[in-house]
N, C-alpha and C positions, 0 to 999 in steps of 0.2 A: 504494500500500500504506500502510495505516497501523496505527505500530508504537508500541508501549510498554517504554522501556528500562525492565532491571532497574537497579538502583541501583549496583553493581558496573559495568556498561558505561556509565552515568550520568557515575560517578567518572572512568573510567577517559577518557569520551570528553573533560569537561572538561578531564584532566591534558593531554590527548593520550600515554597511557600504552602503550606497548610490548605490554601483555596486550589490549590490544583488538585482536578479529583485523579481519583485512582485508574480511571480508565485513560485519561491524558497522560496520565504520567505513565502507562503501561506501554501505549502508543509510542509515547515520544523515546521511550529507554529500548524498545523492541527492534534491534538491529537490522532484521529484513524489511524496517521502513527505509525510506528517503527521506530524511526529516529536513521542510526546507520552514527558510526567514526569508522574509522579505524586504526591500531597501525600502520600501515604507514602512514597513516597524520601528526600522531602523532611524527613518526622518523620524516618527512619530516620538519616539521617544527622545530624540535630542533635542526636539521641537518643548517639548513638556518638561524637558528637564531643565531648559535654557530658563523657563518661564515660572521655572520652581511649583511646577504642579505636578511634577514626579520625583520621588527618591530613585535613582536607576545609576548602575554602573555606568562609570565613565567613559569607556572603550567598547560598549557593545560589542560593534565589530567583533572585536577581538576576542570577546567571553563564548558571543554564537559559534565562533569557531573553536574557541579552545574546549568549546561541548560538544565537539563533534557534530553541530549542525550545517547545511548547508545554507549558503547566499541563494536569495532567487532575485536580480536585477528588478526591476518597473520597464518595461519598455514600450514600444509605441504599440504593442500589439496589444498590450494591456489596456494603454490610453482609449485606446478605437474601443473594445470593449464595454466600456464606461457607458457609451451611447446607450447601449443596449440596457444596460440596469433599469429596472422599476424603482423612482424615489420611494422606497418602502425605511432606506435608511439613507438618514441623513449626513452624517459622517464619511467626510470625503477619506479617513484612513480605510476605514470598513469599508468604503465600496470599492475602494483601492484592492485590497484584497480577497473582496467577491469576484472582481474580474480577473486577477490571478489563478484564483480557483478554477474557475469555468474555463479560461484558455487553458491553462495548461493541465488542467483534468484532476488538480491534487483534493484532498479531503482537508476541509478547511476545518482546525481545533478551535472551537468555540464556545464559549457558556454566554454570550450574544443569540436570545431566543430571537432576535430582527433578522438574523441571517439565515435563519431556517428557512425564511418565508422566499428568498430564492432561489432560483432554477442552478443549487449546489450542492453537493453533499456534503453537511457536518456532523460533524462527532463531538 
């Protein structure tokens, strides 16, 4: 299976945070995934961090990979994608990586009950 955390299970798997359930964190430790991040998690939280509405490590970058996750770019094939969302969520990170999801076919990790509602698969 390959899966695309939200930035929230991101955070939370790097803290090793208590809100991470058990089936994400089973997903995300389970070696026959493909575990990917995304360069908008990555804005996302240096965006929030700058503005002091997140505690987050300093280097991302650096911790996604030193966890063994993979990078997944934003690129224009993502952008064109965008069109096609239904405003069901308003959150330009999240629809960032609904269109992720859908192009590139991975299972989006969520406890964002708004993201169910599209044309994606979450866990």
């Amino acid at each position: 299976m390959n899966l695309l955390l939200d930035t929230h299970v991101l955070l939370w798997w790097l803290a090793n945070d208590h809100r991470l359930t058990d089936e994400h964190r089973a997903l995300v430790a389970d070696s026959s995934h493909a575990v990917y991040v995304s360069s908008v998690s990555i804005a996302e939280i240096s965006i929030k961090a700058s503005l002091g509405k997140l505690d987050a490590p300093e280097h991302v970058r650096e911790a996604v990979l030193a966890s063994g996750l993979s990078l997944l770019p934003f690129d224009a094939v993502h952008a064109e994608e965008l069109r096609e969302l239904p405003w069901i969520h308003k959150d330009p990170f999240d629809r960032m990586l609904i269109a992720q999801s859908r192009v590139e076919k991975l299972v989006l990790l969520s406890v964002d009950k708004r993201i169910s509602r599209y044309d994606v698969t979450v866990r």
